[in-house]
DSSP file (Angstrom, degrees, kcal/mol; ACC not computed):
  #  RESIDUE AA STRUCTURE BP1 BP2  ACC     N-H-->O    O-->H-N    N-H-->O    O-->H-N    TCO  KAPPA ALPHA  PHI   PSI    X-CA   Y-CA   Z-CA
    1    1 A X              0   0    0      0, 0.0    51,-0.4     0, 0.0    52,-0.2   0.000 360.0 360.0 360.0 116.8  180.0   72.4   40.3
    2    2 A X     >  -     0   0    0      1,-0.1     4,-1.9    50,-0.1     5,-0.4  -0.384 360.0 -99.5 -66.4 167.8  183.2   73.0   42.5
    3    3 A X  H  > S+     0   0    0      2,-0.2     4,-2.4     1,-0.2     5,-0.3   0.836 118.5  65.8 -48.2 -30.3  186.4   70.9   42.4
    4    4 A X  H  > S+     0   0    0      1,-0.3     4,-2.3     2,-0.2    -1,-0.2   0.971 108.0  35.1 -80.8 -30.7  185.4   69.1   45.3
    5    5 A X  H  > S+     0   0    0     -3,-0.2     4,-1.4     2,-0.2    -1,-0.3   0.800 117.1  53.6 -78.2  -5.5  182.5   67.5   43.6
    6    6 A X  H  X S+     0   0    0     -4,-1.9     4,-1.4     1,-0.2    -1,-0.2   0.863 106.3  50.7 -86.5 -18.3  184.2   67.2   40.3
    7    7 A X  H  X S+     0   0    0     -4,-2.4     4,-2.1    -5,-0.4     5,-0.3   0.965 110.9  49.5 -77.0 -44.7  187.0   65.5   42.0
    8    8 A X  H >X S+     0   0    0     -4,-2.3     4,-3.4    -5,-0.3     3,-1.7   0.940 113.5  52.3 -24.9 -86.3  183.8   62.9   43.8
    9    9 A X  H >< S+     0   0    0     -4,-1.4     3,-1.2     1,-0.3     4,-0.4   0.801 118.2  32.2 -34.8-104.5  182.7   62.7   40.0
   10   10 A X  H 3X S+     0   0    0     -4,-1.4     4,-0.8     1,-0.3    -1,-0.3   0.640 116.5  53.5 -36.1 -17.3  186.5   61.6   38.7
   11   11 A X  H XX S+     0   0    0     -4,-2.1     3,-1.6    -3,-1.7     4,-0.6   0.951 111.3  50.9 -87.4 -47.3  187.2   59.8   41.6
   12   12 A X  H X< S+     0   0    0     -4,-3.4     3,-1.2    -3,-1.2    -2,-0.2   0.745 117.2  37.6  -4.6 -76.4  183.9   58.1   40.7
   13   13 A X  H 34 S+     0   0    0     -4,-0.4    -1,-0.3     1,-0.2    -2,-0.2   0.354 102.5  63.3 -54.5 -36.5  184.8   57.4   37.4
   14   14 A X  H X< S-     0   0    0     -3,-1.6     3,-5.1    -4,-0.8    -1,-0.2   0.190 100.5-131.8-105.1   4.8  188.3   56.6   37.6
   15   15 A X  T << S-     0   0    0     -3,-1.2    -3,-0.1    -4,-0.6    -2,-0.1   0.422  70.2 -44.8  73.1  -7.6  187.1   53.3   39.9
   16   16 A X  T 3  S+     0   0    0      1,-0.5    -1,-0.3    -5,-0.4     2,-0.1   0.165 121.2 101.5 114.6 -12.3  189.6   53.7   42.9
   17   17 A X  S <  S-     0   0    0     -3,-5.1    -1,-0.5    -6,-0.2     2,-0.3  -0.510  78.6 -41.0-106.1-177.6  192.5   54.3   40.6
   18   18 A X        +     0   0    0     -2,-0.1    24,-0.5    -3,-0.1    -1,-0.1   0.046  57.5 158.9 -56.1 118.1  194.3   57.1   39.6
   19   19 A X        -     0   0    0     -2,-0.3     2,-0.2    22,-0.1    22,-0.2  -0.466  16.4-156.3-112.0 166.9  193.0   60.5   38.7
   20   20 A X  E     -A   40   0A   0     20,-1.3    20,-1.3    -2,-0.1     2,-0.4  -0.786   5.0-168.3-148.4 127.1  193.8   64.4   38.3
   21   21 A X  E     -A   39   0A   0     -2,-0.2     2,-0.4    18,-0.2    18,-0.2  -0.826   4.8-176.1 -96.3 129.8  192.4   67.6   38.2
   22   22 A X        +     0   0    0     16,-2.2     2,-0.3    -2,-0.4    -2,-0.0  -0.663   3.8 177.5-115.1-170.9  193.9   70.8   37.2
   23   23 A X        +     0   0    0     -2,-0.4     2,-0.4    14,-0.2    14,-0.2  -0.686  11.2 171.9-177.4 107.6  192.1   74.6   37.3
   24   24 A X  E     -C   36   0B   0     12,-3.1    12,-2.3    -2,-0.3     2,-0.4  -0.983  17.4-153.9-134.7 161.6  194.3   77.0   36.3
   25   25 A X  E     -C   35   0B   0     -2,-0.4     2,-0.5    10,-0.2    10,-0.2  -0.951   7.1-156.6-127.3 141.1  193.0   81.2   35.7
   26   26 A X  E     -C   34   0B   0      8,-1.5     8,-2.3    -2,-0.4     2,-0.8  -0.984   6.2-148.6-118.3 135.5  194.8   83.3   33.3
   27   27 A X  E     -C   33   0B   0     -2,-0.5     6,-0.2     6,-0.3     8,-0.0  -0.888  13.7-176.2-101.7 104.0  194.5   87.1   34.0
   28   28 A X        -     0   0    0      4,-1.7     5,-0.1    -2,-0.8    -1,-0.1   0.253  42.9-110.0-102.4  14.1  194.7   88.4   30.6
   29   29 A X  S    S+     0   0    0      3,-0.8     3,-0.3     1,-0.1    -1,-0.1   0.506  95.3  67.0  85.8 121.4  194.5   92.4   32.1
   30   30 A X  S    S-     0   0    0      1,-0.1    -1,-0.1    -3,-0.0     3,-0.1   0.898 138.5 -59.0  84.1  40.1  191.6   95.3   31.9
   31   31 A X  S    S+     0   0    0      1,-0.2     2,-0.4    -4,-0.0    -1,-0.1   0.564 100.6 150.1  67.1  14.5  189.6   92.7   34.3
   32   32 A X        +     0   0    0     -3,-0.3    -4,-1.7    43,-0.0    -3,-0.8  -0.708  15.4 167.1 -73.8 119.3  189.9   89.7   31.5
   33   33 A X  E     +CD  27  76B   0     43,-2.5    43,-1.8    45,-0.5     2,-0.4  -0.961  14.8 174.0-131.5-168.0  190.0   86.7   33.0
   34   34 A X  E     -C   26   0B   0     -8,-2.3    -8,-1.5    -2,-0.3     2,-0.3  -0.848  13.5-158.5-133.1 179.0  189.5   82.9   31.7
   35   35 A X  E     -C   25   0B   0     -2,-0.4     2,-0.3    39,-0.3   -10,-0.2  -0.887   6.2-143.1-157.6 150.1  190.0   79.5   33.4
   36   36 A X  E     -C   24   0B   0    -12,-2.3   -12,-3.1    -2,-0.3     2,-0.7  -0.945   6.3-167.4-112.4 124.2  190.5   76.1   32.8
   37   37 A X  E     - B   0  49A   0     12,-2.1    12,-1.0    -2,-0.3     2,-0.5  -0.734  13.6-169.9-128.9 104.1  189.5   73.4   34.2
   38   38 A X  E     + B   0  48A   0     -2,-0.7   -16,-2.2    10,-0.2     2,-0.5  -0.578   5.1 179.0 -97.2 131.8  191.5   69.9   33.2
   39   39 A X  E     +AB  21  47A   0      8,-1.7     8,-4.0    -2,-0.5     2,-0.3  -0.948   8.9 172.4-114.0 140.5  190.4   66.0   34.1
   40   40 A X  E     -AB  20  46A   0    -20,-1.3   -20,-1.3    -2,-0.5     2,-0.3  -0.933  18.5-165.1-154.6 145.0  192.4   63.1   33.0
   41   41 A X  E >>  - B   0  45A   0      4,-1.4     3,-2.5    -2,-0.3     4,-1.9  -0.899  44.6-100.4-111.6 139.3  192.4   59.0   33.7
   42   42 A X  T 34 S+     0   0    0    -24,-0.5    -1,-0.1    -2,-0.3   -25,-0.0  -0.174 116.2  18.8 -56.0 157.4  195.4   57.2   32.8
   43   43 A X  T 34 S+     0   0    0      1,-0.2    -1,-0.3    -3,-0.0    -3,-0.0   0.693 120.9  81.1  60.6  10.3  194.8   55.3   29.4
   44   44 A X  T <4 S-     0   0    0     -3,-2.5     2,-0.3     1,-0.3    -2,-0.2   0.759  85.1-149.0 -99.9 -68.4  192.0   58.1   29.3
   45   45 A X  E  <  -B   41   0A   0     -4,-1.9    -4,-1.4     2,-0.0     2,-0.3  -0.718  28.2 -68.1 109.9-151.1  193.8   60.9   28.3
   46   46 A X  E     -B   40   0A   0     -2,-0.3     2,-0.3    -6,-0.3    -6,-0.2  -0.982  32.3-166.1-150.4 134.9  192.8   64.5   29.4
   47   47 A X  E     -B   39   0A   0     -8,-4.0    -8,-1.7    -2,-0.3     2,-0.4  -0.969  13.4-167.3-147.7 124.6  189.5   66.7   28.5
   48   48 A X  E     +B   38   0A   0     -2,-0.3     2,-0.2   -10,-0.2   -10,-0.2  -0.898  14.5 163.5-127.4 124.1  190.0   70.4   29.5
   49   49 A X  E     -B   37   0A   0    -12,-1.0   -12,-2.1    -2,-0.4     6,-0.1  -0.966  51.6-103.0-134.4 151.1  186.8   72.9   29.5
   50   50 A X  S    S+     0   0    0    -14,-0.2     2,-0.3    -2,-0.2     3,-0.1   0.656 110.6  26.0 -22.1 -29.6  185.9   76.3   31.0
   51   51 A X  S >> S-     0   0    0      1,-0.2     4,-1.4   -14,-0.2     3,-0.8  -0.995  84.0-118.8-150.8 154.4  183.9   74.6   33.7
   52   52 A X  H >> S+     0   0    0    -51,-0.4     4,-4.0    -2,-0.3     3,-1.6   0.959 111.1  67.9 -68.9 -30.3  184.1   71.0   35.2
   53   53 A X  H 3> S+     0   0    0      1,-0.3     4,-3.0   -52,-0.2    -1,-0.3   0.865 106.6  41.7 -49.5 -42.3  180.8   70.2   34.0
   54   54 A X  H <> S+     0   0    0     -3,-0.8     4,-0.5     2,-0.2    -1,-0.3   0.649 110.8  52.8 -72.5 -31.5  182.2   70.3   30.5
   55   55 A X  H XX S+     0   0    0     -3,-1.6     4,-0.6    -4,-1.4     3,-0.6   0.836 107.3  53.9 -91.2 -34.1  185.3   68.7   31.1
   56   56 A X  H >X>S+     0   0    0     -4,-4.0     4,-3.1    -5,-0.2     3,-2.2   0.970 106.3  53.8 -75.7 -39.7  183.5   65.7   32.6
   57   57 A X  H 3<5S+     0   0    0     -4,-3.0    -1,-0.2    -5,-0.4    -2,-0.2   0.590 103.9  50.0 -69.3   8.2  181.5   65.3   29.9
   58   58 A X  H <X5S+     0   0    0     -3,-0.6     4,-0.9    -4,-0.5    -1,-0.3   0.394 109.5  56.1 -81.8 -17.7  183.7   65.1   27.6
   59   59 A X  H <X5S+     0   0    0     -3,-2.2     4,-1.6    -4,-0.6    -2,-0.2   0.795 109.9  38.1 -79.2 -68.5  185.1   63.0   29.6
   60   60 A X  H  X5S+     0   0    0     -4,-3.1     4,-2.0     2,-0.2     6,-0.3   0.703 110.9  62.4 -83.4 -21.7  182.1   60.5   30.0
   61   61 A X  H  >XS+     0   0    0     -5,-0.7     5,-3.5     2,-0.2     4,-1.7   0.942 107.4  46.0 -57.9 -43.3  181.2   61.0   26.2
   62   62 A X  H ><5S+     0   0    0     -4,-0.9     3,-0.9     1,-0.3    -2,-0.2   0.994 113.2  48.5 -73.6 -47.8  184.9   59.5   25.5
   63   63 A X  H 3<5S+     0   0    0     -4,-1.6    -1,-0.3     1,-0.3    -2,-0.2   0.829 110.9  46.8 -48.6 -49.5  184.3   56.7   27.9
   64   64 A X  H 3<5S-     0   0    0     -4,-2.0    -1,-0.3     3,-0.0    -2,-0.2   0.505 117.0-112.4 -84.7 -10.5  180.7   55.7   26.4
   65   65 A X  T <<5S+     0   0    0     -4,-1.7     2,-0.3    -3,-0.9    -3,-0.2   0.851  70.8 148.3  81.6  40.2  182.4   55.9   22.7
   66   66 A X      < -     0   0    0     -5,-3.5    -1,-0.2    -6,-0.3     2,-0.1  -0.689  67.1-100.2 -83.0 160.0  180.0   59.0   22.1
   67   67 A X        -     0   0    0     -2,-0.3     2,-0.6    -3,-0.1    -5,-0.1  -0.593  41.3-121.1 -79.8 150.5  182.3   61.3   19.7
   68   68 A X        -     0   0    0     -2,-0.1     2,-0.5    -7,-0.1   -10,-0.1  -0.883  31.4-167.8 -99.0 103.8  183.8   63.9   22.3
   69   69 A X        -     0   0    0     -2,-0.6     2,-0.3     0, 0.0    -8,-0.0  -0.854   7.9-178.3-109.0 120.6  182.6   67.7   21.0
   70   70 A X        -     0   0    0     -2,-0.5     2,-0.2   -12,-0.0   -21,-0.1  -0.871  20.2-142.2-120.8 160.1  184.5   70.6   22.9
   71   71 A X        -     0   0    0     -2,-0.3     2,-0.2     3,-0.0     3,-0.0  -0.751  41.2 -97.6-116.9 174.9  183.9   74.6   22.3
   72   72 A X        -     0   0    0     -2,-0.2     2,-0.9     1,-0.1   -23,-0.0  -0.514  56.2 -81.5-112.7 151.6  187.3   76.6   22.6
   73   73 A X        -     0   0    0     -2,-0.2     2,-0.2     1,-0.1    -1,-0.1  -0.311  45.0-136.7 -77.7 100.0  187.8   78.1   26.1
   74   74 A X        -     0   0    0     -2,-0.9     2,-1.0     1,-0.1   -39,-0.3  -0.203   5.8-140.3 -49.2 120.4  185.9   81.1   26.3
   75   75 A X        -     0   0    0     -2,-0.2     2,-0.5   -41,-0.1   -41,-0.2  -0.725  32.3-146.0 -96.2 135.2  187.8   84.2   28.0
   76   76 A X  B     -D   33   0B   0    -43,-1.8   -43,-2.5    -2,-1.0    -1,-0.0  -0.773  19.9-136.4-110.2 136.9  185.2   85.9   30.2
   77   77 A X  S    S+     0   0    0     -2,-0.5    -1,-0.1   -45,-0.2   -43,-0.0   0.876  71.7  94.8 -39.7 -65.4  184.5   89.3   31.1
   78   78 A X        -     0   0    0    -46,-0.1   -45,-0.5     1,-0.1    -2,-0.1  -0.113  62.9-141.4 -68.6 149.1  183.7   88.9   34.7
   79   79 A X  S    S+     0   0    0    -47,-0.1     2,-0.1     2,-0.0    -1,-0.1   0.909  78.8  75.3 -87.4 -57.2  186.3   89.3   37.8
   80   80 A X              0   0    0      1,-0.1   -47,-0.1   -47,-0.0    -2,-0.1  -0.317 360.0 360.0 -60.2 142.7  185.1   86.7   39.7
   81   81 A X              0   0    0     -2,-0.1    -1,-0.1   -47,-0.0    -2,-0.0   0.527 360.0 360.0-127.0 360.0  185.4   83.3   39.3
């Protein structure tokens, strides 16, 4: 999934009101890098995963009152992102 659909998907989700997406990559050096990728709805909060897929479904888990399960943000080997 790129931002643009994950922004579709939040804007989706968030009903016509306000939303946000962040993505930010930390270059940890020796070709480490990791990224983040943050959603939040007001009165929502904010659910930050490695990939949007992850962050919306945490996302929609919290929304449907499923308990919200996140894995800690993996830093990855690979140069591209």
């Amino acid at each position: 999934m790129n931002m643009a659909e994950a922004k579709q998907r939040l804007m989706e989700l968030a009903d016509g009101g306000y939303h946000s997406l962040t993505y930010e990559v930390g270059d940890h050096g020796g070709g480490r890098v990791s990224q983040k990728c943050k959603v939040y709805l007001p009165n929502h909060g904010s659910f930050e995963a490695a990939h949007w897929e992850e962050a919306l479904t945490q996302l929609e888990a919290f929304l449907s009152g499923r308990p919200v399960i996140s894995e800690a943000l993996p830093v990855s080997q690979e140069k591209d992102i």
